[in-house]
GUTOR-777243 format. One record per residue: x, y, z of N, C-alpha, C in turn; residue in three letters. Coordinates in steps of 0.1 Angstrom, whole numbers, padded with zeros to 4 digits, always signed. Atoms other than C-alpha are relative to their C-alpha. Layout:
XYZXYZXYZALA
...
END
This chain:
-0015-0001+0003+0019-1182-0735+0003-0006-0013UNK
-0006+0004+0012+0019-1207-0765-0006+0006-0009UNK
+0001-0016+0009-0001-1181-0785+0011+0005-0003UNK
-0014-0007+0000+0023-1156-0780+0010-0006-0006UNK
-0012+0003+0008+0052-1178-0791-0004+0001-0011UNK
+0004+0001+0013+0033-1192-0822-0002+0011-0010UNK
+0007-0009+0010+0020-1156-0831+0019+0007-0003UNK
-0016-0002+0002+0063-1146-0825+0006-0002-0014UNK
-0009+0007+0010+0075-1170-0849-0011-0004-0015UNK
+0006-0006+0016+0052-1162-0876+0002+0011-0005UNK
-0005-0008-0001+0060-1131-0875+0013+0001-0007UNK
-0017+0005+0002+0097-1141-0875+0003-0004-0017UNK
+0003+0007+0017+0089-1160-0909+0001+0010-0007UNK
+0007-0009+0017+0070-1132-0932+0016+0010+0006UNK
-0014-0012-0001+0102-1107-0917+0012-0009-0009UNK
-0016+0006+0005+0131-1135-0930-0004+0000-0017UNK
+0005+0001+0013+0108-1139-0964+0002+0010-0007UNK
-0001-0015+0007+0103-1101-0972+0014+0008-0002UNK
-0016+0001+0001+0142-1101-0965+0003-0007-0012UNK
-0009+0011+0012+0153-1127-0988-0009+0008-0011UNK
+0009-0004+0013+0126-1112-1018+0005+0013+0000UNK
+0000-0013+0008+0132-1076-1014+0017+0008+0012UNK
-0013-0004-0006+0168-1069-0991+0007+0003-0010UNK
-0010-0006+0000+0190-1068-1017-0005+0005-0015UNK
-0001-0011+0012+0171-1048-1045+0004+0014+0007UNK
-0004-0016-0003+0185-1013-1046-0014+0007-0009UNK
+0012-0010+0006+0163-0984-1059+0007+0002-0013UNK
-0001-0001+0014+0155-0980-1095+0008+0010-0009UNK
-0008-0011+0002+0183-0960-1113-0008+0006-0010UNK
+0003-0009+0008+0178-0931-1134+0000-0009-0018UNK
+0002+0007+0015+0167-0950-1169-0009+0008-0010UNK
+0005-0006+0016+0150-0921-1190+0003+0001-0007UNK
-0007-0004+0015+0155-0918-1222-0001+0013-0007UNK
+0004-0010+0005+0163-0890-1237-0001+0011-0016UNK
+0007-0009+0013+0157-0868-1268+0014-0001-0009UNK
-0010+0004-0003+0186-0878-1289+0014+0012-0003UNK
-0011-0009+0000+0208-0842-1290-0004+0003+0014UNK
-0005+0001-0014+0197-0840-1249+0012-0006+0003UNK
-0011+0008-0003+0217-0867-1247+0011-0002-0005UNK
-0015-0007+0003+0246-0856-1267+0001+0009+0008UNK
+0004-0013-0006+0243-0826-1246+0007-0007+0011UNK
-0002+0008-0010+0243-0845-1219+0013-0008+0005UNK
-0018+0008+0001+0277-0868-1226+0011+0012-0004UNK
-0011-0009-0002+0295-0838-1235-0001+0005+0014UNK
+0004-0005-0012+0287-0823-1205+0009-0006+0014UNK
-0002+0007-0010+0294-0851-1185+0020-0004+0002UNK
-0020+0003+0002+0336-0856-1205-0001+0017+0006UNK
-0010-0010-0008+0340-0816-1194-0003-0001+0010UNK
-0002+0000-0017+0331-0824-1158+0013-0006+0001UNK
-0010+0008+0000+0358-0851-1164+0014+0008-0003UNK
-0010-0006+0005+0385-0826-1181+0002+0012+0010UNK
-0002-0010-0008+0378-0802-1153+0007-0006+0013UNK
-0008+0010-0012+0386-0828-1124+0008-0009-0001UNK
-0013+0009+0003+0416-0842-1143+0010+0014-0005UNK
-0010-0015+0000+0430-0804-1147+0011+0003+0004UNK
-0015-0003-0016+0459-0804-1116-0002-0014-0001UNK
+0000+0012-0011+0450-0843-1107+0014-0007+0001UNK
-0010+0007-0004+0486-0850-1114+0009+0011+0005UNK
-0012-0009-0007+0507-0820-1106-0005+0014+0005UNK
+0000-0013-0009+0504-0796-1075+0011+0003+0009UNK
-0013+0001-0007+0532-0780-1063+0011+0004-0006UNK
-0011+0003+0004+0566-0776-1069+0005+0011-0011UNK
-0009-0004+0017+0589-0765-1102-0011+0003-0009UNK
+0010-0003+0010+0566-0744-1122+0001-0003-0013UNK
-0006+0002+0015+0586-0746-1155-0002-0015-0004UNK
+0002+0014+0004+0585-0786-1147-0017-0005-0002UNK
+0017+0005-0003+0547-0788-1141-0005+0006-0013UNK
+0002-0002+0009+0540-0767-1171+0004-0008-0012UNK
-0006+0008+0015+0563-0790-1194-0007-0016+0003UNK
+0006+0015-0001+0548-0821-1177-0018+0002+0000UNK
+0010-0001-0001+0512-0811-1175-0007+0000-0009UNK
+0002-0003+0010+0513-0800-1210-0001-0011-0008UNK
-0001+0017+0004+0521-0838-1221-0012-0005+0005UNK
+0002+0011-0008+0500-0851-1197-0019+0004-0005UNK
+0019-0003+0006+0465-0828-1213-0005-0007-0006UNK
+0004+0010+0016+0466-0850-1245+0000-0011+0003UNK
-0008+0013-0002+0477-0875-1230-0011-0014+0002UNK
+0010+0014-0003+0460-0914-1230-0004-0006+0011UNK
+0002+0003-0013+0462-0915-1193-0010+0002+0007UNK
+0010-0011-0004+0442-0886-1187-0015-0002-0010UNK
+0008+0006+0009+0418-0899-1215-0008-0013+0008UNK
+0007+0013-0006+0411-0934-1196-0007+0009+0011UNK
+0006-0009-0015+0407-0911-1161-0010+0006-0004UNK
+0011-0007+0001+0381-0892-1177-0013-0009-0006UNK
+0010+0011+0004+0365-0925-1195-0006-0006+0010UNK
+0008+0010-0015+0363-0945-1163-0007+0012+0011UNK
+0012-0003-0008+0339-0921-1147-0008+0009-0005UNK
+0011-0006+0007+0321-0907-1174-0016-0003+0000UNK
+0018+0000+0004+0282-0904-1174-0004-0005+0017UNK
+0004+0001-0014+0287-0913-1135-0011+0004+0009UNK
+0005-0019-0010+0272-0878-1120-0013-0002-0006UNK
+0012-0003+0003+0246-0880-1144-0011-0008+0005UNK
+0012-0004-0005+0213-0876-1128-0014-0006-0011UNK
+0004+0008+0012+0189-0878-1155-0001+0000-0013UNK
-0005+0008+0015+0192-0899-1187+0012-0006+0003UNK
-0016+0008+0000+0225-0920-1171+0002-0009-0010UNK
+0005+0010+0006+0210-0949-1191+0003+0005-0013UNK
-0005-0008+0013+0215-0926-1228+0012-0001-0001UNK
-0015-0003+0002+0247-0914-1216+0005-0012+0000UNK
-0008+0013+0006+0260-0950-1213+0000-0004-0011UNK
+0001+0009+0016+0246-0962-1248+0008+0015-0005UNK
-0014-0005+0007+0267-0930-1260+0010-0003+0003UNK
-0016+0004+0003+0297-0935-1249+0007-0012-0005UNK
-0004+0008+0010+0300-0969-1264-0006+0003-0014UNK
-0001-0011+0013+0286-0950-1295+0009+0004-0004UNK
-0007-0010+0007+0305-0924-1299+0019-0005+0002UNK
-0010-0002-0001+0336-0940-1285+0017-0001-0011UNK
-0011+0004+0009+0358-0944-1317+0003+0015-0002UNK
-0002-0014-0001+0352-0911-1324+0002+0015+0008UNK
-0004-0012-0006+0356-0891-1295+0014-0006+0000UNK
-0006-0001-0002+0388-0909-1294+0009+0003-0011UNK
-0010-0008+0009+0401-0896-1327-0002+0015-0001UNK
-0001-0016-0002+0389-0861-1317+0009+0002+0016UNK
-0011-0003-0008+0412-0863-1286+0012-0004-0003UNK
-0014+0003+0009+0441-0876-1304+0005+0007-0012UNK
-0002-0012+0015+0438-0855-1338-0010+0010-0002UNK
+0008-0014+0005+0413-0831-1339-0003+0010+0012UNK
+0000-0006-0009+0413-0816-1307+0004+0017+0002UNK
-0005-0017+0000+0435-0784-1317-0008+0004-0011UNK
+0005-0009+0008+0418-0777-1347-0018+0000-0001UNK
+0020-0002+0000+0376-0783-1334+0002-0001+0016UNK
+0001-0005-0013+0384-0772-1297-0020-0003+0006UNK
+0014-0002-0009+0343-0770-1289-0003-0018-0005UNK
+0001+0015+0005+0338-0809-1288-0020+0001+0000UNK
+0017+0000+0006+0297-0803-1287-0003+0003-0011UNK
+0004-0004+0018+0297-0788-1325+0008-0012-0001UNK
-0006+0014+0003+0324-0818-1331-0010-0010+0000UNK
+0002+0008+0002+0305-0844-1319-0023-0001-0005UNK
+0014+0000+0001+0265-0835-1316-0007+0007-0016UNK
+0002-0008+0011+0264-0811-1346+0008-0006-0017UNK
-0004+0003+0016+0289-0822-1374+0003-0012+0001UNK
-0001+0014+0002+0296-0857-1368-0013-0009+0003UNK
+0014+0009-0002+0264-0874-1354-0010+0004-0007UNK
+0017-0007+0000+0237-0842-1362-0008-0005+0002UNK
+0013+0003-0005+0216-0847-1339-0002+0014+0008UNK
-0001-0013-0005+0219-0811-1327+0000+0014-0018UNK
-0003-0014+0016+0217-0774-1349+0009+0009+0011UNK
-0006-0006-0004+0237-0748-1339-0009+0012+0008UNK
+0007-0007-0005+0217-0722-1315-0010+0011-0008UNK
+0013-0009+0009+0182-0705-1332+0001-0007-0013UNK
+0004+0005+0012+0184-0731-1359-0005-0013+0004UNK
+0015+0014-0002+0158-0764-1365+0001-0007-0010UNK
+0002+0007+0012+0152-0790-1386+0013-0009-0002UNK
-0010+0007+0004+0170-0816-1403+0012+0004-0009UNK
-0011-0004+0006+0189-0790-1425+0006+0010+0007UNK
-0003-0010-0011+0194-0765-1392+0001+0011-0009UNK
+0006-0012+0004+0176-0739-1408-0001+0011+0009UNK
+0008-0008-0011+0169-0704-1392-0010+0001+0003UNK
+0016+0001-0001+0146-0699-1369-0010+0017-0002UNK
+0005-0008+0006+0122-0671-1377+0005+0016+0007UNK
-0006-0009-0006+0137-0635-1370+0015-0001+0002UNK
-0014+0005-0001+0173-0652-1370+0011+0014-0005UNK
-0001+0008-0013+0192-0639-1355-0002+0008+0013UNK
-0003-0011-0017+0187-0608-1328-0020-0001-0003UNK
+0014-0006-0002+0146-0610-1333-0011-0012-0003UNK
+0004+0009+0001+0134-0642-1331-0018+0000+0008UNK
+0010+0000-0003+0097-0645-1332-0009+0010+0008UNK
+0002-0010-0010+0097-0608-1321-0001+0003+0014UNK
-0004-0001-0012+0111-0613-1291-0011-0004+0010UNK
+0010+0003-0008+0075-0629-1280-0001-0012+0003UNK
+0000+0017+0002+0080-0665-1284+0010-0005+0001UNK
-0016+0006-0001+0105-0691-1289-0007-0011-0013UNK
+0003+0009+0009+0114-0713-1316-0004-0018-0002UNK
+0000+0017+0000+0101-0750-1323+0014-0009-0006UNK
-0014+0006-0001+0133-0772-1319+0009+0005-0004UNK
-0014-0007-0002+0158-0744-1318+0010-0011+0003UNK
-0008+0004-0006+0189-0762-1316+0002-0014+0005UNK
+0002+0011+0006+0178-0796-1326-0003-0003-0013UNK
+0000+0006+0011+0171-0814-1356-0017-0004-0006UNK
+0016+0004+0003+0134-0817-1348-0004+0014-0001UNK
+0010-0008+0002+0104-0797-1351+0004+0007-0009UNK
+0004-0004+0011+0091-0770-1378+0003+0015+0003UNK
-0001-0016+0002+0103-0740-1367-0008+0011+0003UNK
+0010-0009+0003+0069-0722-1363+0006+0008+0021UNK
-0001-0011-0010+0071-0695-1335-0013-0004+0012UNK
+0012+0001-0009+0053-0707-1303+0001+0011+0010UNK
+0002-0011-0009+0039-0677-1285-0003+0000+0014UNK
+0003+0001-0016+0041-0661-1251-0018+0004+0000UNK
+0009-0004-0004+0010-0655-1235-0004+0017-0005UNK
+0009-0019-0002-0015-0626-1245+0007+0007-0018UNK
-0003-0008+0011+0007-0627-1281-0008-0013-0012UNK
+0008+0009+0012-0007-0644-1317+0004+0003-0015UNK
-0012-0004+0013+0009-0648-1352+0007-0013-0002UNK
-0012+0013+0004+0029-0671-1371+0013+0008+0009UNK
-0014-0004+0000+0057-0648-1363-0002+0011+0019UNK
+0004-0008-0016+0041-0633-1324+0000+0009+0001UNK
+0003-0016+0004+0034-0600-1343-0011+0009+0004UNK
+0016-0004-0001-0001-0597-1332-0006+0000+0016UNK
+0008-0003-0015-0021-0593-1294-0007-0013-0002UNK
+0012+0010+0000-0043-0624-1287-0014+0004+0007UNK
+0013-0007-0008-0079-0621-1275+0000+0000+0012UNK
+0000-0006-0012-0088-0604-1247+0016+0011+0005UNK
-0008-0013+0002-0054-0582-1254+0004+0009-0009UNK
+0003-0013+0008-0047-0550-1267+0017+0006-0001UNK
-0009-0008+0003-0017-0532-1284+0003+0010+0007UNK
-0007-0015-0006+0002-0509-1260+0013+0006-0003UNK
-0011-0008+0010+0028-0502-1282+0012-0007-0011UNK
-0009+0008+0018+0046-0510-1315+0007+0009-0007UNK
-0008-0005+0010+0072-0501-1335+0007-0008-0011UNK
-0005+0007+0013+0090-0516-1365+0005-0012+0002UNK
-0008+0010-0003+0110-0541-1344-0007-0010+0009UNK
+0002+0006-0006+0088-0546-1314-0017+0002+0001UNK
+0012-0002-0001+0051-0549-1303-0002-0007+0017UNK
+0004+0002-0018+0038-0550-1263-0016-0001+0001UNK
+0016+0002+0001+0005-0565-1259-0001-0002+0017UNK
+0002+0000-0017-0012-0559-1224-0014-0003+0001UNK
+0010+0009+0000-0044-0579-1211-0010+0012+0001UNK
+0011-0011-0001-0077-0562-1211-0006-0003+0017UNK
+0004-0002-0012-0098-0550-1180-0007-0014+0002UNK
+0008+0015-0005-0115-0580-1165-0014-0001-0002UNK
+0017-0001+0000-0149-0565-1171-0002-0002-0014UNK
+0006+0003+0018-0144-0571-1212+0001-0014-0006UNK
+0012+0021+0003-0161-0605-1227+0008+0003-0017UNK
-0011+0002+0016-0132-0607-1258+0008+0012-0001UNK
-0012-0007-0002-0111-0582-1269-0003+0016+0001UNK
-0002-0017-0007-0101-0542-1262+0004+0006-0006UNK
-0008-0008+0010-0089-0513-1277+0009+0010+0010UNK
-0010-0011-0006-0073-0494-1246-0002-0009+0015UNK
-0002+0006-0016-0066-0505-1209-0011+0007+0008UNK
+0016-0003-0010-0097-0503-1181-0007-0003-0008UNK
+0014+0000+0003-0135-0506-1181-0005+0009-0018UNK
+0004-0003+0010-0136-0482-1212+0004-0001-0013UNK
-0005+0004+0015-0115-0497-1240-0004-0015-0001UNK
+0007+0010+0003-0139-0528-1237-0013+0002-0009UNK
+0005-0003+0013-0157-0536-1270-0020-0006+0004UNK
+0015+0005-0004-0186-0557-1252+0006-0006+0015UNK
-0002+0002-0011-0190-0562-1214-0001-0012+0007UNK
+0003+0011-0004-0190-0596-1193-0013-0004+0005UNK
+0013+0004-0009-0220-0612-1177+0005+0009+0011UNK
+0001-0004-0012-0226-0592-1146+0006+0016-0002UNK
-0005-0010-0001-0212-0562-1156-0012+0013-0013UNK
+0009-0005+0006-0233-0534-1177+0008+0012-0008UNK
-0013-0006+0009-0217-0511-1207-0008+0015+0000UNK
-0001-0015+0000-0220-0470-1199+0010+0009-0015UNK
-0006-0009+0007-0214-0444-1226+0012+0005+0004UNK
-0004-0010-0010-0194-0425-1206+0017-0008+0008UNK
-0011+0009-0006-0172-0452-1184+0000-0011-0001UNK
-0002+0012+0005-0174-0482-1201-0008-0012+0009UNK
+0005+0012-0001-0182-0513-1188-0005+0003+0016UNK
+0002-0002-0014-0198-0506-1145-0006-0020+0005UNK
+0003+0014-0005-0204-0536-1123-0015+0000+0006UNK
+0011+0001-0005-0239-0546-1115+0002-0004+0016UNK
+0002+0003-0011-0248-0549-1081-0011-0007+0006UNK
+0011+0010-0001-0266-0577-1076-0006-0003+0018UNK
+0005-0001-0018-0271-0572-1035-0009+0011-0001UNK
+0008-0009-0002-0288-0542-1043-0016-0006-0006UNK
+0014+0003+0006-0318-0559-1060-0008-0002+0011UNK
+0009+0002-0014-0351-0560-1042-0002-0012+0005UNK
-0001+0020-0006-0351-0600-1042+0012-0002+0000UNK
-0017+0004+0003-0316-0609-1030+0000-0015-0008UNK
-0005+0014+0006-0300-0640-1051-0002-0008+0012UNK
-0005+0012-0010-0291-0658-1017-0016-0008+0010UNK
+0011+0006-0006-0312-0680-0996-0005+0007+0011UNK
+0001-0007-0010-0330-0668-0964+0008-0001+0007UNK
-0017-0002-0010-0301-0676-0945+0011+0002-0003UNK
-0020-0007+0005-0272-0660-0961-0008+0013-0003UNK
+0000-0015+0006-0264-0624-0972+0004+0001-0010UNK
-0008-0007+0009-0250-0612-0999+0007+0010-0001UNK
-0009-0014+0002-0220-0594-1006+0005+0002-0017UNK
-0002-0003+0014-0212-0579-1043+0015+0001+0001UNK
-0012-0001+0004-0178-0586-1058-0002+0005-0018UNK
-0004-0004+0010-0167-0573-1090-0006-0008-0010UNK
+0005+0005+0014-0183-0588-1122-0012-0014+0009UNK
+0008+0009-0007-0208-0610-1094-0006+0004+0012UNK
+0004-0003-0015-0218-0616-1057+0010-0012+0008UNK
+0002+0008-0008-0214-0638-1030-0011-0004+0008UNK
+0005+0002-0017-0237-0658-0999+0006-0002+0005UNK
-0005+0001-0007-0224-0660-0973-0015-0005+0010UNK
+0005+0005-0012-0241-0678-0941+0001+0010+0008UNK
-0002-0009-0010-0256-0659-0917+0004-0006+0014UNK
-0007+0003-0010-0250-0659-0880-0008-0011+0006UNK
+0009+0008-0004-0260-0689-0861-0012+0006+0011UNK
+0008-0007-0010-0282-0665-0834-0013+0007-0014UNK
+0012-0004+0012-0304-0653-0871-0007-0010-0003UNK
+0008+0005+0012-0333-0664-0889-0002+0004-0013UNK
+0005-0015+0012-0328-0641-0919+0011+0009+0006UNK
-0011-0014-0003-0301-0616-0919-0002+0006-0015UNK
-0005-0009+0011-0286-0585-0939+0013+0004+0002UNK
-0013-0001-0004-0253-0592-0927+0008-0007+0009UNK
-0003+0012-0012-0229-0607-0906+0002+0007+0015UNK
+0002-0002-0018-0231-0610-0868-0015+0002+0004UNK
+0017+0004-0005-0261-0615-0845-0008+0015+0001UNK
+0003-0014-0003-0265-0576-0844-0010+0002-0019UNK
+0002-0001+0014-0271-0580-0884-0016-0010-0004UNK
+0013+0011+0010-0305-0605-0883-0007+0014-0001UNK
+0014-0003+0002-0338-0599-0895-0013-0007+0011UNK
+0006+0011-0013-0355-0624-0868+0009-0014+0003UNK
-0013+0007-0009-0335-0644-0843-0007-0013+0001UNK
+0005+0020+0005-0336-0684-0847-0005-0001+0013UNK
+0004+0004-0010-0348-0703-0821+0009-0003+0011UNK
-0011+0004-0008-0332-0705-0788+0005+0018+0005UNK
-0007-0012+0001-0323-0667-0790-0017+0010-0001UNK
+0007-0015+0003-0340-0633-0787+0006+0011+0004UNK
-0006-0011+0001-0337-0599-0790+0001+0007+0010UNK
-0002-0009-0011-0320-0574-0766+0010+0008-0007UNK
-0011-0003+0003-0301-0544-0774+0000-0001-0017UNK
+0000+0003+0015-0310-0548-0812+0008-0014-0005UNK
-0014+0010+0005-0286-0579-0810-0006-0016+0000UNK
+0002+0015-0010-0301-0618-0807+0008-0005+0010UNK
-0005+0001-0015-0291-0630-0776-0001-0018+0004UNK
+0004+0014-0004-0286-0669-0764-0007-0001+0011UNK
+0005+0003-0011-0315-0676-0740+0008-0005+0013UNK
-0007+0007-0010-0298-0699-0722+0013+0003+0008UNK
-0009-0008-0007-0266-0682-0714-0005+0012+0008UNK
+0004-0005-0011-0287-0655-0700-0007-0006+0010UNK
+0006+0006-0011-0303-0678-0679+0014-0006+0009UNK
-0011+0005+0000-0268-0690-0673+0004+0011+0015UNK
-0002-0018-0010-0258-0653-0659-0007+0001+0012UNK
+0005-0002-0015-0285-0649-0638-0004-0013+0013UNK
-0001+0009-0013-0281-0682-0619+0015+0002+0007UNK
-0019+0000-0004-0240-0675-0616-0006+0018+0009UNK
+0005-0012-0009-0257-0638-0597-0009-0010+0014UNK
+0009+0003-0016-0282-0661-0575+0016-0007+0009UNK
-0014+0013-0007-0247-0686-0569+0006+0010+0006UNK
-0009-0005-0012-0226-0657-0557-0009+0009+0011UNK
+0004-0003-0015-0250-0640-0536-0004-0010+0017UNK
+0000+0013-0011-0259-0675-0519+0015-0001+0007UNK
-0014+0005-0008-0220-0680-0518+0006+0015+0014UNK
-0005-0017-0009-0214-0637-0501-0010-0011+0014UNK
+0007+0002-0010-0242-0651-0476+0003-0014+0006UNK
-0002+0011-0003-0230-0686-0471+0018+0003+0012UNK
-0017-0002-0007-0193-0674-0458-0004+0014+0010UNK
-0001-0009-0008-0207-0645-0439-0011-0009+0013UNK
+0000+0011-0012-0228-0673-0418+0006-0002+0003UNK
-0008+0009-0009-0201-0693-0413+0009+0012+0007UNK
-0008-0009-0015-0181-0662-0395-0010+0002+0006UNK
+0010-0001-0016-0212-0657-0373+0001-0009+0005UNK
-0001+0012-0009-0208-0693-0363+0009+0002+0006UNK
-0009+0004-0004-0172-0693-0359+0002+0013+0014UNK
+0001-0013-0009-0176-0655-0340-0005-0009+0015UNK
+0002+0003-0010-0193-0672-0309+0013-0012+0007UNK
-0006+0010-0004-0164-0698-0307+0012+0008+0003UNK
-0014-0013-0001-0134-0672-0314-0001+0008-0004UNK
+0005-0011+0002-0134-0641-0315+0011+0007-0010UNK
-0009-0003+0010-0104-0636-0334+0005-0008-0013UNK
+0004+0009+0009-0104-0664-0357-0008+0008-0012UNK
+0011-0006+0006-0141-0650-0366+0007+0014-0010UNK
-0004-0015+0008-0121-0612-0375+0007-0005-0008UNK
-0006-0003+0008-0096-0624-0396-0009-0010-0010UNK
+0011+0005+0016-0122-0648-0418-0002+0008-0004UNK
+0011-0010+0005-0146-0621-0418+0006+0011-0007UNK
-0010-0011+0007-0118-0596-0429+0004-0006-0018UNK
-0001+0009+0016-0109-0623-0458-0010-0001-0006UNK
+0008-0002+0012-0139-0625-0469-0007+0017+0000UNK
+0002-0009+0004-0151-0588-0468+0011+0004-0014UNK
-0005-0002+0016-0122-0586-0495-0002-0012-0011UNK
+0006+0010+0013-0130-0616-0514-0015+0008-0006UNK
+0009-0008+0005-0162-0596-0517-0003+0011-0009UNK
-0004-0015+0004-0151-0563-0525+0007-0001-0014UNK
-0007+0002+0018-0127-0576-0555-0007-0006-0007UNK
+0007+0000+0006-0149-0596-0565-0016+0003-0012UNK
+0006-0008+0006-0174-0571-0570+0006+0008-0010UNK
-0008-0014+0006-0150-0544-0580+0005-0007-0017UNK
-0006+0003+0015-0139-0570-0611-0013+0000-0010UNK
+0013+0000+0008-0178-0573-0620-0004+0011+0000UNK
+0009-0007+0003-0188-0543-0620+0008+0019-0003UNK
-0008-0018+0004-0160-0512-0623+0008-0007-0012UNK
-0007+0006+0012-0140-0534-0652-0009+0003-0010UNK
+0007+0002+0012-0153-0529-0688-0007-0014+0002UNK
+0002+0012+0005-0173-0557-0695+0003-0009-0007UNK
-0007+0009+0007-0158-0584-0705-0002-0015-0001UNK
+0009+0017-0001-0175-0622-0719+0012-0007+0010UNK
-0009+0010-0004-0143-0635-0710+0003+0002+0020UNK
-0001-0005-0009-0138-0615-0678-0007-0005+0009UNK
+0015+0006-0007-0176-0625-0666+0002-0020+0002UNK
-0007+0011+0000-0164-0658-0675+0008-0009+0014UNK
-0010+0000-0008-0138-0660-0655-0006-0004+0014UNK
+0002-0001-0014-0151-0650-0623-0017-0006+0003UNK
+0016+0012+0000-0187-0673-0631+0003-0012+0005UNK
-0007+0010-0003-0165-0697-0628+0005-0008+0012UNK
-0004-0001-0012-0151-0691-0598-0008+0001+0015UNK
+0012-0001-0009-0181-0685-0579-0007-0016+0003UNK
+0003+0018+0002-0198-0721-0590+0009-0007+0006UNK
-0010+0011-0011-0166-0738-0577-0001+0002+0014UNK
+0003-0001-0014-0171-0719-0545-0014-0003+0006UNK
+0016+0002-0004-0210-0726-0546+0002-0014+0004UNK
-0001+0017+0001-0205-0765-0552+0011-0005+0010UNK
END
């Protein structure tokens, strides 16, 4: 018993300790930092959520002509300015930590763009990210002088790529390509693809057959210039797949098969009833492992047929065990004896009739092997 307490009130301890150390931290807020026109991005973003949920917040209802003349005051207004300060950069998810260090940044200046410049630079993201801070370019331009980006402005990088810091102040502008394209400007197919059509404006590059080892001049096996390992190059139909199961020595071990896939093979494991196969299932060996032999071209588990024919000696013992006991019970009662002997003539009869007019069935055989042994034992 004083165990128990002692081990209680230790217990008790490390629970009041891991309390007091870690109860009243909260979880780590959102502190990434971010790129620094994201995070312009980001704080404008965060004042129009604010300008959207200070829209009606004072007038619903009522005298239209009054709500119009007072709502109209109330847009510009220094009220509605604080309301949208005190819960700026709230919402934000991630970079909250940025958005705070802007808005004591930028706050002198956003507040002489809501007091005087508001009607004449309406889009406050070019206001504040673009021409007052630049830390932003205007969309498809880069660089510190927000240069075009290549193809500026309906064909940028041939419509294959995208530009390096579009729409920042960083990166060089160069054209990073999609997949399968290549080029300063994403004019060109990359290896292992091939030109399926070009015109002055655009170019469509599509991947080559799987059986060509670099690049292609047309789609399938016969617009490959040299063929892969495993595959072999025809006049006629270009590149054909070797069949490496067909060889007279298979690749795989004596216990697996092989099956041929496209530019290769497979082993596969043969069946556990094989010593050597040419395929799967026990119908598929070459000589049956130990434990097993053949019947029926199939390996066979010994042992379950010995299985079989003791579950055949078990129910004839058990037919012969129940038709004694009604000869016993026959000299004692005579009608007793008839209705056993009736019960079991059909225990017999279905029993048979499920062994031997039913398809054969493992599960079936099963079944009623089963049922016999319980009546044997």
């Amino acid at each position: 018993m004083l165990r128990w307490f002692l081990f209680g009130w230790v217990v008790f301890n490390i629970t009041s300790v891991l309390i007091v150390a870690f109860g009243d931290l909260e979880p780590p807020s959102n502190s990434s930092k971010l790129p620094p026109c994201k995070a312009c991005k980001t704080f404008v973003e965060s004042f129009k959520k604010g300008l959207e949920r200070t829209s009606k917040f004072k007038f619903e209802g009522g005298d239209t002509a009054w709500e119009e003349e007072k709502l109209g005051s109330y847009a510009t207004s220094e009220i509605r300015f604080v309301e949208i300060q005190e819960k700026l950069c709230s919402e934000v998810r991630d970079g909250k930590e940025s958005c705070y260090n802007l808005l004591e940044e930028y706050d002198e200046t956003l507040e002489d763009w809501w007091f005087n410049k508001q009607t004449e630079e309406p889009d406050l993201y070019k206001y504040l990210c673009i021409d007052s801070f630049k830390v932003c370019c205007k969309d498809l331009h880069f660089g510190k002088d927000c240069l075009p980006c290549p193809g500026y402005p309906d064909n940028i990088c041939h419509k294959n790529g995208r530009c390096k810091g579009a729409g920042t102040r960083k990166g060089d502008g160069k054209c990073f390509c999609d997949k399968g394209y290549a080029g300063h400007y994403c004019d060109k197919c990359d290896k292992s693809f091939y030109v399926s059509y070009k015109d002055d404006r655009k170019i469509l590059c599509s991947e080559c057959h799987l059986s060509c080892d670099g690049s292609c001049t047309k789609a399938g096996p016969t617009g490959c210039e040299k063929c892969k390992s495993g595959w072999l190059m025809d006049k006629e139909k270009g590149c054909l797949d070797v069949n490496e199961c067909a060889a007279s020595k298979s690749p795989c071990t004596p216990l697996q098969f092989c099956v041929n896939k496209e530019g290769g093979y497979r082993c596969l494991d043969c069946d556990k009833a094989c010593a050597g196969c040419s395929g799967d299932g026990p119908d598929m060996c070459v000589h049956c492992a130990s434990g097993y032999y053949k019947k029926d071209n199939m390996c066979t588990d010994a042992s379950e047929e010995y299985r079989k024919s003791y579950v055949v000696i078990a129910r004839y013992l058990t037919y012969l065990g129940l038709c004694v006991t009604t000869c016993i019970i026959l000299h004692k009662n005579t009608y007793l004896a008839a209705i056993i002997g009736f019960c079991v003539a059909v225990y017999i009869t279905v029993s048979e009739y499920m062994l031997n007019s039913v398809p054969k069935s493992r599960d079936v055989e099963n079944q009623v092997a089963e049922q016999v042994l319980k009546a044997f034992n």
